[in-house]
N, C-alpha and C positions, 0 to 999 in steps of 0.2 A: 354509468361512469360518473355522472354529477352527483349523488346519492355516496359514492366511494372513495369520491376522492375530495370534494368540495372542500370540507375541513382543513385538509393541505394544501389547497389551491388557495385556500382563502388567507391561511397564515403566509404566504411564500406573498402574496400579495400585500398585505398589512407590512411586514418585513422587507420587501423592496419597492413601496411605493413611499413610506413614510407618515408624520402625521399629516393630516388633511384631504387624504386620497379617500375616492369614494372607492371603499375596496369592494362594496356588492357590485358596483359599477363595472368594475375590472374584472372580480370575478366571473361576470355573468357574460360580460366581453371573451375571455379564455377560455369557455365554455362553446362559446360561438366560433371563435376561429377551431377549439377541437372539432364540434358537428361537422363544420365545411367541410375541413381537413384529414377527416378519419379515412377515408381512402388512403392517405398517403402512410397513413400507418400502418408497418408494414410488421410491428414486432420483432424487429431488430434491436430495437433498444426495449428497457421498460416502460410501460405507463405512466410510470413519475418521472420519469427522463422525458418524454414526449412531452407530456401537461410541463413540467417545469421550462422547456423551451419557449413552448406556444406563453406561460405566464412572465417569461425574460422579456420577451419581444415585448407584449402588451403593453408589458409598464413600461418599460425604454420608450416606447411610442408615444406615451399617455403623460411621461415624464417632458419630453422631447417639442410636444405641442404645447405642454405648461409652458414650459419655457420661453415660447415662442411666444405665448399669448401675451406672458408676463411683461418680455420686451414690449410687446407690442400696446400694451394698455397703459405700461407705466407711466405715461406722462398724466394719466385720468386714476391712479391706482388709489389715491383720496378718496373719489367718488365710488371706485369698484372693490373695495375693501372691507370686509364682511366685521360685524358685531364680534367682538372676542367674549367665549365664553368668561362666567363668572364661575372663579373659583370655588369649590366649598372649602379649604383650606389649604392654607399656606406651603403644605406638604405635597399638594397636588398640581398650586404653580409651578414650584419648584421644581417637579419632575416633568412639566410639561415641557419650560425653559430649557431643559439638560436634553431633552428629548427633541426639542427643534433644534438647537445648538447642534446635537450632535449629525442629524438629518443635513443641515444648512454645512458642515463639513463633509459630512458623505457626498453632499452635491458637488461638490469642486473635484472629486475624484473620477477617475475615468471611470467609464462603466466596467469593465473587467476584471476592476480589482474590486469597486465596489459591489459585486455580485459575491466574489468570491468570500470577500469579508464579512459582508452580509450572512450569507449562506455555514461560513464558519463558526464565527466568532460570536452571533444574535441565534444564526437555526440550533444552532454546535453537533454539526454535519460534521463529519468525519474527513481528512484532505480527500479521502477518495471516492467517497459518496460526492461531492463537492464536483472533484475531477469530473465524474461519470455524469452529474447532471447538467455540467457545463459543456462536457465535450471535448475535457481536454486532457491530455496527461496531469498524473498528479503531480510531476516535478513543478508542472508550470503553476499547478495552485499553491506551493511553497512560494514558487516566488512570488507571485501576484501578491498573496498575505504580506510576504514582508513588504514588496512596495506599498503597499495599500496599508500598514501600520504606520510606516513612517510619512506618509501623506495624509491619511489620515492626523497623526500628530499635529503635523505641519498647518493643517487646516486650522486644529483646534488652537493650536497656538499663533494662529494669524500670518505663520510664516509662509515664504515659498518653496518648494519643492523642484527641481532641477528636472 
């Protein structure tokens, strides 16, 4: 299974964990919860419905304890604050910038819409591939998209969202 599907598992991770995630980390985590878990799978769904759940959870969880840590270190965050790479040029700041900017807005969004947007709009999964690996009707991944466009926005443009 890791041999077949890795490649997917590893971009589905790169794509919703963001930059700075150790995605071999992650990866080799959803790998782990699949081995435990293969019992439970029963072939009711597809293999990439199955891995893409066990990879949802993962990073929510991995995202969820960042998080926590963050609060939790922030007053020491000077002393716990890693070397930022050196660019090789200008070109490649630039899309790093645009690339946390835009991550640092995906953060403010709930997780549902940002899977869904993620999964559309970065994989460009189709609404119903989307639907089928979230688990949910495709009408609701219409709507998810449009909310999660317009918060999305909202993020980028600093505003708030209702």
């Amino acid at each position: 299974m890791y041999e077949r599907y890795s490649g997917l598992v590893d971009r589905w991770v790169r794509r919703l964990a963001g930059p700075g995630a150790d995605v071999e980390d992650l990866t080799h985590d959803v790998f782990v919860v699949a081995l435990r878990r293969r019992a439970e799978f029963r072939g009711e769904a597809s293999p990439t419905t199955w891995l893409f759940r066990i990879t949802d959870h993962v990073v929510a969880g991995r995202r969820r304890r960042s998080l926590v840590r963050r609060w939790l270190f922030s007053r020491n965050a000077h002393e716990l604050a890693e070397q930022p790479e050196q660019p090789t040029a200008h070109d490649q700041l630039e899309r790093r910038e645009r690339h946390v900017r835009l991550y640092a807005a995906l953060d403010r969004i709930p997780h549902a819409y940002r899977t869904a947007l993620i999964l559309y709009e970065i994989e460009g999964l189709s609404g119903q591939e989307v639907a089928d690996l979230v688990g949910v009707d495709v009408k609701a991944i219409w709507v998810r998209l449009h909310r999660a466009r317009a918060k999305l926005l909202a993020a980028l443009g600093g505003r708030t969202t209702p």
